[in-house]
C-alpha positions as CSV (number, residue, x, y, z in Angstrom):
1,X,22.7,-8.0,-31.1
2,X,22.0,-5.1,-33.8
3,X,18.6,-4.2,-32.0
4,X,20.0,-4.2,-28.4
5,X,23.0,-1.7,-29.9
6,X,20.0,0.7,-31.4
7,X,17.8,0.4,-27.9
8,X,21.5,1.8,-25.8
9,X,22.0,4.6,-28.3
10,X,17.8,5.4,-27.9
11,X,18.7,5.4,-24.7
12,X,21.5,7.4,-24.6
13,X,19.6,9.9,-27.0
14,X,16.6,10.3,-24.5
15,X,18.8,10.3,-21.1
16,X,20.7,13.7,-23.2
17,X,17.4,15.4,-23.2
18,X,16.6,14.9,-19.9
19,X,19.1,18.2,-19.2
20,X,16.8,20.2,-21.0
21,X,13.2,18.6,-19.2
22,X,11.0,19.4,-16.3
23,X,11.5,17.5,-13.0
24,X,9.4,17.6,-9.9
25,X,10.4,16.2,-6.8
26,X,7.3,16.2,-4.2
27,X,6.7,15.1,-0.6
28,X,3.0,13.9,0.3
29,X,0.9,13.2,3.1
30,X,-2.8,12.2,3.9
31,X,-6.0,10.0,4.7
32,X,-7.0,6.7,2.7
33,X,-9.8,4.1,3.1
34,X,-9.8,0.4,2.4
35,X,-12.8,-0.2,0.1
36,X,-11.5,-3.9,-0.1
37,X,-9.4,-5.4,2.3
38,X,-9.4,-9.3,2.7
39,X,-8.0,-9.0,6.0
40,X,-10.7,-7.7,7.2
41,X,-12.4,-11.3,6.7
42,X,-9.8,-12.9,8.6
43,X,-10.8,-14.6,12.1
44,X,-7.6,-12.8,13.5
45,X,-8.7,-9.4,12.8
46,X,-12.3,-10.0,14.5
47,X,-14.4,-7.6,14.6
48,X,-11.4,-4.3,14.3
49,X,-11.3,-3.8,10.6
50,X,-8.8,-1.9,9.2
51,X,-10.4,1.2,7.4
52,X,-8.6,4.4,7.9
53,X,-5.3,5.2,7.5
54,X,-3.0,8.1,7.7
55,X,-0.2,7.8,4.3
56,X,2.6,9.3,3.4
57,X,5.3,9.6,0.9
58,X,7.4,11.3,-2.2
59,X,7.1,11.1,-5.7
60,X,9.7,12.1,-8.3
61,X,8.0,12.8,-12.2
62,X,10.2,13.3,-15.3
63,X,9.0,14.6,-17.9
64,X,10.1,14.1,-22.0
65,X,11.0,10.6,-21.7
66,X,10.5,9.3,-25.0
67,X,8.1,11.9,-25.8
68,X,6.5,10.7,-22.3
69,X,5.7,12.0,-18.6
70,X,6.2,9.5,-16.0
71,X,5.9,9.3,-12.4
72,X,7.6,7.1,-9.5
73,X,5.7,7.5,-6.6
74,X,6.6,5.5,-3.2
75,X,4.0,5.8,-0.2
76,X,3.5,4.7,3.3
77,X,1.3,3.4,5.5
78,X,0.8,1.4,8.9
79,X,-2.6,0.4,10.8
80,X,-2.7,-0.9,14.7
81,X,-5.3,-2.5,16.3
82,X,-4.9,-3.1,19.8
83,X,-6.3,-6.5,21.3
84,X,-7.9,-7.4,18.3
85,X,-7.2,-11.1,20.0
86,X,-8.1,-11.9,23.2
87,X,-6.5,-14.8,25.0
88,X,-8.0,-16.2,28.1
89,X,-6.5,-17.1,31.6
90,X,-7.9,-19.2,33.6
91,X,-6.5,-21.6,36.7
92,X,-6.0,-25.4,37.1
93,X,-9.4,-26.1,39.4
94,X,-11.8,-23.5,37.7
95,X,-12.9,-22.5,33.8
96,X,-13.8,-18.8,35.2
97,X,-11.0,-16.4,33.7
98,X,-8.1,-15.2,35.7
99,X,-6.9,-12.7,33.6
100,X,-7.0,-11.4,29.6
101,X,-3.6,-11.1,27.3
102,X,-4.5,-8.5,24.5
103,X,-2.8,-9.2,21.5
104,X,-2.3,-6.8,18.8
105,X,-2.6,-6.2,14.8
106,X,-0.3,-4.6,12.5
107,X,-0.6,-4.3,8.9
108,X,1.9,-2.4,7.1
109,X,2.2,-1.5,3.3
110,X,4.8,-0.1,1.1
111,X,3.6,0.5,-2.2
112,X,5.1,1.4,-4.8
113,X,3.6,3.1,-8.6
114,X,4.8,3.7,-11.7
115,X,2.4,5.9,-13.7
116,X,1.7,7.5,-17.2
117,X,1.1,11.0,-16.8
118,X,-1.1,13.0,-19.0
119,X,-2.4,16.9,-19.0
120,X,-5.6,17.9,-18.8
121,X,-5.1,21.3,-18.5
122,X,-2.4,23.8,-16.7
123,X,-3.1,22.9,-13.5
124,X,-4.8,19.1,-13.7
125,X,-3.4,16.4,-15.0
126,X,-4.1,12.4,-14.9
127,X,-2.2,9.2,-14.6
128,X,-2.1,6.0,-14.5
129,X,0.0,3.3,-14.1
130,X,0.9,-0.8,-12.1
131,X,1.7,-1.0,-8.8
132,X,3.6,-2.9,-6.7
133,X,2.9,-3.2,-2.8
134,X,5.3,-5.4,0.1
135,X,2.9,-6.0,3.2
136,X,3.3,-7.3,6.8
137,X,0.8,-8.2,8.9
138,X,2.4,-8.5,12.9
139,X,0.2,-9.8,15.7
140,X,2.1,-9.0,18.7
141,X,1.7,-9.6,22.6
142,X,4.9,-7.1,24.3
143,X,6.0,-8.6,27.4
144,X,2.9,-9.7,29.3
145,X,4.3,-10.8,33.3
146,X,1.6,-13.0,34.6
147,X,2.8,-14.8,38.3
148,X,6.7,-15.4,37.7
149,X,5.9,-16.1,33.7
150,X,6.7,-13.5,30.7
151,X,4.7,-14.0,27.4
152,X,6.3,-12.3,24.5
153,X,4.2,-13.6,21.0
154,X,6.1,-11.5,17.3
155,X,4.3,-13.1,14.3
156,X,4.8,-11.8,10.8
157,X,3.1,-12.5,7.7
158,X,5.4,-10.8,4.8
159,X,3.8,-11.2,1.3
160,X,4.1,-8.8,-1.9
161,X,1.2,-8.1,-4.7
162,X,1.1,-6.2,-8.1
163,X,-1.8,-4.4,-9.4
164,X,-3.2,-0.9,-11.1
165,X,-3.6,2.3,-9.8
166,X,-5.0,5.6,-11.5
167,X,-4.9,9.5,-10.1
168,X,-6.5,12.9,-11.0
169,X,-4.1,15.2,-9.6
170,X,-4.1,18.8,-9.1
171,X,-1.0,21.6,-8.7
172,X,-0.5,25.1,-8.5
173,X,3.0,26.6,-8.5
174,X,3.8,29.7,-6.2
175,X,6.1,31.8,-8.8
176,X,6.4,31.7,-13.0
177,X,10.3,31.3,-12.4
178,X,12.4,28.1,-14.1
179,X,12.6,26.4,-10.9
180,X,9.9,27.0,-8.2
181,X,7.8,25.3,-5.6
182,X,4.3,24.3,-6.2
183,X,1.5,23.1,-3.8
184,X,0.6,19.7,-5.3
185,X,-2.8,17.4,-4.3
186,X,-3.7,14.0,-5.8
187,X,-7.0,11.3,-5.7
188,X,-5.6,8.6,-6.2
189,X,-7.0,4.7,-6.5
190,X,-5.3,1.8,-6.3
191,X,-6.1,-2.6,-6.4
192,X,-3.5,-4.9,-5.6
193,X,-3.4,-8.9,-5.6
194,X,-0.7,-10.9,-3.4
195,X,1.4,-12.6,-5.9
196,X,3.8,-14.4,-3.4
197,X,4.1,-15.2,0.4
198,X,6.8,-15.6,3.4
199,X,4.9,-18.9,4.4
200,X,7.8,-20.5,6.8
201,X,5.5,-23.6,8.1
202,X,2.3,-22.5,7.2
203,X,-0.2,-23.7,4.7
204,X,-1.4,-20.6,2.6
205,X,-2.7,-22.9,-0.6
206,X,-6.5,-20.9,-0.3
207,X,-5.0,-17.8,0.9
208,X,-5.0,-14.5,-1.0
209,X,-5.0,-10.8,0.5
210,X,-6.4,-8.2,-2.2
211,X,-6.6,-4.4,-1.2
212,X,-8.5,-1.6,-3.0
213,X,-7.7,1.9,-1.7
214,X,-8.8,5.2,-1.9
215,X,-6.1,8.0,-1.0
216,X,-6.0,11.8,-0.7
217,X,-3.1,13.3,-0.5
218,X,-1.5,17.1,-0.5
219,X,1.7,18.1,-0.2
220,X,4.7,20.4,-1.3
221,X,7.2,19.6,-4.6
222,X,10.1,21.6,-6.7
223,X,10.2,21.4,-10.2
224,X,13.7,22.1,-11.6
């Protein structure tokens, strides 16, 4: 009980300083690329893999915690491929296809990193840190009217993974004054392993998804 009494007054000790400590509050957008993406050997993806992506974000870095910098950082990003599936029509008396229903693919990811942030010099600095991402991947057919029929088809696959991510960033702030706005650019990598899935009644004993992205993003911030 002694040592949890001692961590709360640490803890009141280092929140005290935070007054008298640089913040940065930044907002973030850009382009990343799947290096690794285990969808992308899944029959329902075919032959569309997901590769680019358009991201964006905020992150919010304290500094002097503990004698520390550290960075949350929460980012965005959604991929569609339309009728990656293709399901086939065809009539009672003849195999020869009638019509095509195009189904699409969603995958979405909201990831989420908590980094170590060193210096490097005034204007570059490193980090690194885990990460944490939530996932869905939606195949979709929206309302397809064939004859006097409506096919309507929402699947989602919700699953969560925890990994590592590292970042060379670069900023450059626009005046020398206490609080200012800077221009702010990161690299950034990041590997994540699916840890738990939204099954419902499938069977996902030999299933895995693992991602390993590569991200640049720019963007403006405020330190105060």
């Amino acid at each position: 009980m002694t040592r949890i009494y001692l961590f709360l007054i640490l803890l009141l000790i280092s929140f005290n300083s935070f007054n008298y400590s640089q913040n940065e509050l930044s907002i973030n957008v850009g382009p990343g690329y799947y290096l690794l993406n285990s969808e992308n050997s899944n029959n329902i993806v075919g032959d569309k893999r997901f590769k680019w992506y358009l991201h964006f974000g905020f992150a919010y870095q304290r500094n002097n915690i503990l004698g520390s910098s550290l960075i949350f950082e929460y980012s965005y990003n959604e991929l569609i491929k339309e009728d990656a599936i293709l399901f086939v029509i065809t009539s009672e008396v003849s195999p020869d296809p009638i019509d095509y229903i195009g189904a699409d693919v969603s995958l979405i990811n909201h990831n989420f990193d908590l980094d170590y942030v060193g210096d490097i010099s005034q204007l570059f600095a490193y980090g690194f840190g885990p990460s944490f991402v939530i996932s869905n991947r939606i195949v979709e057919v929206d309302n397809f009217k064939f004859a006097e029929a409506t096919l309507s088809l929402h699947d989602k696959l919700s699953s969560s993974g925890i990994g590592f991510n590292a970042f060379l960033k670069f900023a450059i702030p626009f005046s020398e004054c206490a609080n200012y706005f800077f221009f702010n650019s990161k690299i950034k990598f990041r590997y994540t392993h699916s840890i738990w899935f939204d099954e419902g009644i499938r069977k996902l004993d030999d299933y895995s998804q693992d991602f390993l992205t590569s991200e640049f993003e720019a963007g403006i911030g405020y330190g105060f």
